[in-house]
C-alpha positions in Angstrom: -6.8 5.2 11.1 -5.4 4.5 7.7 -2.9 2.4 7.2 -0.1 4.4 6.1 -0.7 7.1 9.0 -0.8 4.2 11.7 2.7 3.4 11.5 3.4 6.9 10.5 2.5 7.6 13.8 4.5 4.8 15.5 7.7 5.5 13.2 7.9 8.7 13.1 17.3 16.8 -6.1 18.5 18.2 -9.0 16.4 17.7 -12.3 18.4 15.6 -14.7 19.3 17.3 -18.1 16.8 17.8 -20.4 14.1 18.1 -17.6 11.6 20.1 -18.0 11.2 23.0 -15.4 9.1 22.2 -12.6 6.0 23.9 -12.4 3.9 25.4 -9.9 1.9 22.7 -7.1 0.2 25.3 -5.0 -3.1 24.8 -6.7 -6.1 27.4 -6.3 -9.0 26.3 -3.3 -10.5 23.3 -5.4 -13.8 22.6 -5.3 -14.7 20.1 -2.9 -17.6 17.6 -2.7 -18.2 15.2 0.4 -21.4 12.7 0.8 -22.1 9.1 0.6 -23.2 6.6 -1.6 -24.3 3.2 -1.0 -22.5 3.3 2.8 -19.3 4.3 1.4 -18.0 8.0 2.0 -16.6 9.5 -0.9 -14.8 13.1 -1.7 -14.5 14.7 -5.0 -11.9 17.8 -5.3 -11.8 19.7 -8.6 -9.5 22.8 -9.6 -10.5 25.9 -11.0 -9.4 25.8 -14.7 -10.2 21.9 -14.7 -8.4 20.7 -17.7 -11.2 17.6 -17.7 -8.6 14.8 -16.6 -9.2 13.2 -12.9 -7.2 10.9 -10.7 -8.8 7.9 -8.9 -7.4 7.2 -5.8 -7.4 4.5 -3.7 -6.6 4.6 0.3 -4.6 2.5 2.2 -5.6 -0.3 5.2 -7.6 1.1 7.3 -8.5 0.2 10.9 -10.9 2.4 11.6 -13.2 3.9 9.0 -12.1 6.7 7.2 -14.2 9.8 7.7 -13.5 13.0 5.0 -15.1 16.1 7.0 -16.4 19.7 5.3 -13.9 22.2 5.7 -11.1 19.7 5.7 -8.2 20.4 4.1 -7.4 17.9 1.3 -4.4 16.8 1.9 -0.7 18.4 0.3 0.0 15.2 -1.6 -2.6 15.9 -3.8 -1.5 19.5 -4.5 0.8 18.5 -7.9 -2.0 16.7 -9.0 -4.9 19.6 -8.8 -2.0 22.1 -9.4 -1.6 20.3 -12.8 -5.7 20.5 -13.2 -6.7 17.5 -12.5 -9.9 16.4 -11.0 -8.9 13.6 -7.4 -11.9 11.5 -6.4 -11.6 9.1 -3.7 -14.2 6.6 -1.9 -13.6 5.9 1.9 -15.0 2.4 1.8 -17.6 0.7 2.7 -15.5 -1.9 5.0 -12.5 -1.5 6.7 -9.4 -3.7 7.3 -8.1 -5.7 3.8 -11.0 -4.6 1.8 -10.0 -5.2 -1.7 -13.4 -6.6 -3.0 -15.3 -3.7 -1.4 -12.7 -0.9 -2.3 -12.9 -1.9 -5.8 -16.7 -2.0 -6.0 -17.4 1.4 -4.2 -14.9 3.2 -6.1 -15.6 1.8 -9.7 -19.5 3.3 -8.3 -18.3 6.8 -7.2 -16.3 7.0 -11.1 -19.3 6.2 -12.9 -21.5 9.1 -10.8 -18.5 11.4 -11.2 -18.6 10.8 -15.2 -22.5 11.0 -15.1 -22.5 14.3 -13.4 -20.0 15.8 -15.2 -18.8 14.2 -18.5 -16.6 11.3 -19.6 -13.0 12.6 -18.7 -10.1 13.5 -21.5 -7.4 11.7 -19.1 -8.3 9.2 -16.6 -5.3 7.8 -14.5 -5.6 5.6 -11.3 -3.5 6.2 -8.0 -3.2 4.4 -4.8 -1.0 4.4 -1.8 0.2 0.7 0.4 -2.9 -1.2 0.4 -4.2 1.1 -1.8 -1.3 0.2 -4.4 -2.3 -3.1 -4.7 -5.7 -1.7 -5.8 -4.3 0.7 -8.5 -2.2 -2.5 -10.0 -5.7 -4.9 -10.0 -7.7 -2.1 -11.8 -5.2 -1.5 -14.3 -4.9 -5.0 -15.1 -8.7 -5.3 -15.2 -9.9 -2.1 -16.4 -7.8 -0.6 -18.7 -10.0 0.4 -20.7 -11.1 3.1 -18.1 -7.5 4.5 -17.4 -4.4 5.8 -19.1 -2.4 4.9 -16.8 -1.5 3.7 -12.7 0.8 5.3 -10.1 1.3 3.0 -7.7 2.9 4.8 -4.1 4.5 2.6 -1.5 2.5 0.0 -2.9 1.3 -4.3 -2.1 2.8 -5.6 -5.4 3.3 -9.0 -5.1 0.3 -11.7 -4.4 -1.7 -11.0 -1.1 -1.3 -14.3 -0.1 2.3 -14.0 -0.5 3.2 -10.8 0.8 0.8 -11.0 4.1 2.4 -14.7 4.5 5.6 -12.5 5.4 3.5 -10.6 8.5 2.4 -14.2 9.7 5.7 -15.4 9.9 7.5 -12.7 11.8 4.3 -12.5 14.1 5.5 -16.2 14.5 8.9 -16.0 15.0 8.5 -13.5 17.8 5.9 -15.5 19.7 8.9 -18.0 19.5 11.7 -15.7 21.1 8.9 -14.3 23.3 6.0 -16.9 24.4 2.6 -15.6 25.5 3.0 -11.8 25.4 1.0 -10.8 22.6 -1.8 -14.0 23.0 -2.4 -16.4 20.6 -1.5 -16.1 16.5 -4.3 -18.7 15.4 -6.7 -17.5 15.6 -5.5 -13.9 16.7 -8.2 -12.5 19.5 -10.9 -10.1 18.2 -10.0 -7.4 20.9 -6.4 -7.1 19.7 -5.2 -3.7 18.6 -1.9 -2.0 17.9 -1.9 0.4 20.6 0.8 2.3 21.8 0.5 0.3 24.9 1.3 -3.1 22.9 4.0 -1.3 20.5 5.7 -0.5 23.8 5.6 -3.8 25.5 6.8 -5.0 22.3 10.0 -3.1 22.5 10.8 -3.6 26.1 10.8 -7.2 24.9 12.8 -6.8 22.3 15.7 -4.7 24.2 15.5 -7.6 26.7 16.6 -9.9 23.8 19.5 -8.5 21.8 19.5 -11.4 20.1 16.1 -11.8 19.1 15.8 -8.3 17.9 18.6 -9.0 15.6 16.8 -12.0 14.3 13.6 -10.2 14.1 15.0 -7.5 12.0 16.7 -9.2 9.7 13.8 -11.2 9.1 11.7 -8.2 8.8 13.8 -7.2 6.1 13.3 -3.4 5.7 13.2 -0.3 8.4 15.3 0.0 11.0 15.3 -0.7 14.9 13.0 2.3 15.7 10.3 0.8 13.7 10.2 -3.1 14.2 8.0 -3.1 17.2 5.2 -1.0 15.3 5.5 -3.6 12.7 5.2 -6.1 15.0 2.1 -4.6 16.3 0.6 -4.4 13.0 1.4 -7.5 12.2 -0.6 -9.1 14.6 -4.0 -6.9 13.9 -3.2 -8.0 10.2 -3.1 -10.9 10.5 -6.4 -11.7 13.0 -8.6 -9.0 10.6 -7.6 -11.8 7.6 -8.7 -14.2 9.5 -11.7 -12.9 10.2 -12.1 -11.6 6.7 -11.5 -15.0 4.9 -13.5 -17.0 7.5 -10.5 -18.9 9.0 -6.9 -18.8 9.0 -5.2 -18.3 5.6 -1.8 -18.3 6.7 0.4 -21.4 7.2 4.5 -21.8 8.3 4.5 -25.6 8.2 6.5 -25.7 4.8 8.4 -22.7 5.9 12.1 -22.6 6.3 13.2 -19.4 8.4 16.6 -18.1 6.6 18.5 -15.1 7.2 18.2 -14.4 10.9 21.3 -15.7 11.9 19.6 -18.2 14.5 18.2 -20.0 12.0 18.7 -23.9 13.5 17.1 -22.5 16.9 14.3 -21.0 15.4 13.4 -23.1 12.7 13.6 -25.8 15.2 11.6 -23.8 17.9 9.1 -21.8 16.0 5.2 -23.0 16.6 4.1 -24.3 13.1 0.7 -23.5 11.7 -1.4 -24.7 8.3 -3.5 -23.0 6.5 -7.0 -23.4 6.0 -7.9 -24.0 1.8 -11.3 -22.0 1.7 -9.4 -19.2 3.8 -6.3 -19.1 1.7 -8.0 -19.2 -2.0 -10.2 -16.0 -0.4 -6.9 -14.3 0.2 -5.3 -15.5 -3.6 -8.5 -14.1 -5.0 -8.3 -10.8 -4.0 -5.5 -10.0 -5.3 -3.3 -11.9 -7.3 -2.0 -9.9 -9.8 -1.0 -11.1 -13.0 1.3 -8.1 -14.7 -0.7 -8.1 -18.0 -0.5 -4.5 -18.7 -1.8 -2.3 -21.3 -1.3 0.7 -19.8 1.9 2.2 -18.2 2.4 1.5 -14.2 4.7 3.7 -12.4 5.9 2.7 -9.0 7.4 4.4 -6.0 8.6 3.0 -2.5 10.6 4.2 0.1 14.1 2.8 0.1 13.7 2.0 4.0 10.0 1.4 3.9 9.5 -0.9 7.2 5.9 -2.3 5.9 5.9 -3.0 2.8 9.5 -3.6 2.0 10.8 -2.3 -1.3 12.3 -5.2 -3.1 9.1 -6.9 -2.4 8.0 -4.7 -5.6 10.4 -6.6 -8.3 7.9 -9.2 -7.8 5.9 -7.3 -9.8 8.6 -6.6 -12.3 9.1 -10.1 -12.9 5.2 -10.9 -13.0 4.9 -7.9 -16.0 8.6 -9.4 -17.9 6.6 -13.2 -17.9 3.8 -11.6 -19.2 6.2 -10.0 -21.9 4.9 -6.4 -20.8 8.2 -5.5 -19.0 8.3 -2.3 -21.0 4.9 -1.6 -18.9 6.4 -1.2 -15.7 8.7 1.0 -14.0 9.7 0.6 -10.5 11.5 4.1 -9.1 12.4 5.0 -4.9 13.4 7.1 -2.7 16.0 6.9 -0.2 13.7 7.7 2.6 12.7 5.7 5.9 9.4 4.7 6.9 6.4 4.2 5.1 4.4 6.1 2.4 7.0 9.1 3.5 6.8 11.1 0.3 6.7 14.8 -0.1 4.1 15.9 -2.3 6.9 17.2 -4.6 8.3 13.5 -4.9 4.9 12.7 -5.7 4.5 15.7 -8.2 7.4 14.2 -10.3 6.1 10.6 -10.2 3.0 11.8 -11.5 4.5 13.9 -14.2 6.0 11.1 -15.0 3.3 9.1 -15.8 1.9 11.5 -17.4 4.8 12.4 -19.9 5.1 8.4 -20.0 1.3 8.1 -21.4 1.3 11.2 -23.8 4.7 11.1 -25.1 6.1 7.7 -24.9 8.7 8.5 -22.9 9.4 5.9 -20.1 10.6 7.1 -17.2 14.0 5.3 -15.9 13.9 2.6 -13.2 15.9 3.3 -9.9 16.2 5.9 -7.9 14.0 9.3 -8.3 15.6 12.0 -10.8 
């Protein structure tokens, strides 16, 4: 299940002046090539009347290997994008779970065949959604010279290490307010999942403890009560998939002070405290550190009440680009929306026009919320 439709699942304007008028995104049957290459599915969806630009696109986390069927509709999100005429490839992955270094790889191979069977593109722009995000801003940074430009949609923008650190710690804090229910956090068992069962133990829990789930929330930082236990859940398949990954636990509390729960003396002194392991936590600073050294315009877009991957976790990419003096690089837009990766495909339509206009016409779009 991918990772934006997991917790999907478990959680669920006005043009300005000057605008231009929106146009059309009910795009004519595209069309559409499935297969395989090198253990990686892969789907290829071009309009009629291609205008020779394409969108790479990069998937989120996924627990379960994506599968793209024949027949399958491709789905709405995409429809401003081929409505506009351009080409949308996408590789499923040959690995699932945090699979930055294989995502990158197998999608990097299914561009080259798509240029090799049918011409180097006139536009090439790269697009990805949560995990997925965090791929668009790495290929950007290291590949500019393949793309004109990267949307970035609910998107990882800070260090991995960094931003999965966050899962860890709330995964720690509620073992704290509830011992033993979910198992051990180091290392996290290999039979763990986030099924419904476990999200709804999880909240039972939680309404025992009005307290903790106060704590927990805050902590969490984003989202609102229905959605805490799914991220909870999560959390905890994260976290044990990274482990596995990186060949040891990358994640560490020890230096950690817990602020902002308002039980921070209990819980600081309470909480279990774990260290890192160094080869597992330089695997998870490799891939992906970003560095914000852009030559090409980055657009992003987050929900305002995104549970997951919390919104303000994205100005640490804004202040990664500004230190790299390519603040006028980056634009960070939202919606004021719960849940995660929520987006109409008309939200998504104007983000990518605005990229586009960004790229052709210099015109950067404004920061803050969506016009």
């Amino acid at each position: 299940m991918r990772f934006a439709v997991l917790l999907l699942a478990c959680l669920l304007g006005a043009a300005p002046a000057g605008a231009r008028e929106p146009r059309s995104d009910t795009p004519a049957a595209p069309s559409t090539e499935i297969g395989q290459l090198d253990g990686a599915g892969y789907r290829i969806d071009v309009p009629a009347g291609w205008n020779r630009g394409v969108v790479v696109f990069f998937h989120g986390y996924a627990i379960d290997p994506v599968v793209f069927r024949e027949g399958e509709r491709l789905s709405p999100m995409f429809d401003p994008i081929l409505a506009r005429g351009f080409a949308v490839i996408q590789s499923a992955y040959s690995s699932t779970g945090w699979a930055l270094e294989q995502a990158a790889a197998d999608t990097e191979k299914l561009r080259r065949r798509f240029v090799a069977a049918r011409g180097a593109p006139k536009e090439s722009y790269v697009m990805g959604m949560s995990m997925g995000g965090l791929l668009t801003a790495m290929t950007i940074e290291t590949k500019p010279q393949l793309y004109d430009g990267a949307l970035s949609l609910c998107g990882v923008l800070g260090a991995s290490d960094r931003f999965l650190q966050r899962d860890f710690a709330l995964r720690a804090a509620f073992d704290h307010y509830f011992p033993d229910l979910l198992g051990p956090l180091v290392p996290v068992p290999a039979d763990y999942r986030p099924t419904g069962a476990i999200t709804a133990r999880i909240d039972a829990a939680l309404k025992s403890d009005p307290r903790a789930y106060a704590a927990l929330r805050a902590l969490n930082g984003g989202g609102d009560e229905r959605s805490l236990p799914g991220v909870i859940a999560f959390a905890g398949y994260l976290v044990g998939e990274l482990q596995r990954r990186a060949g040891g636990n990358p994640f560490g509390n020890a230096d950690l002070v817990y602020t902002g729960s308002g039980d921070d003396f209990a819980l600081n002194d309470g909480v279990a405290r774990h260290r890192a392991e160094p080869r597992a936590a330089a695997y998870l600073s490799h891939w992906y550190t970003p560095s914000g050294r852009l030559s090409r315009p980055m657009l992003a877009l987050h929900n305002a009440g995104d549970p997951l991957v919390v919104a303000s976790t994205a100005f640490d990419y804004a202040l990664l680009a500004q230190r790299a003096g390519r603040a006028d690089r980056f634009v960070q837009q939202y919606v004021a929306a719960e849940g995660h990766c929520t987006f109409t495909p008309a939200q998504v339509g104007r983000a990518f026009d605005a990229l586009v206009a960004w790229k052709r016409e210099g015109t950067r779009p404004p920061s803050g919320r969506q016009p």
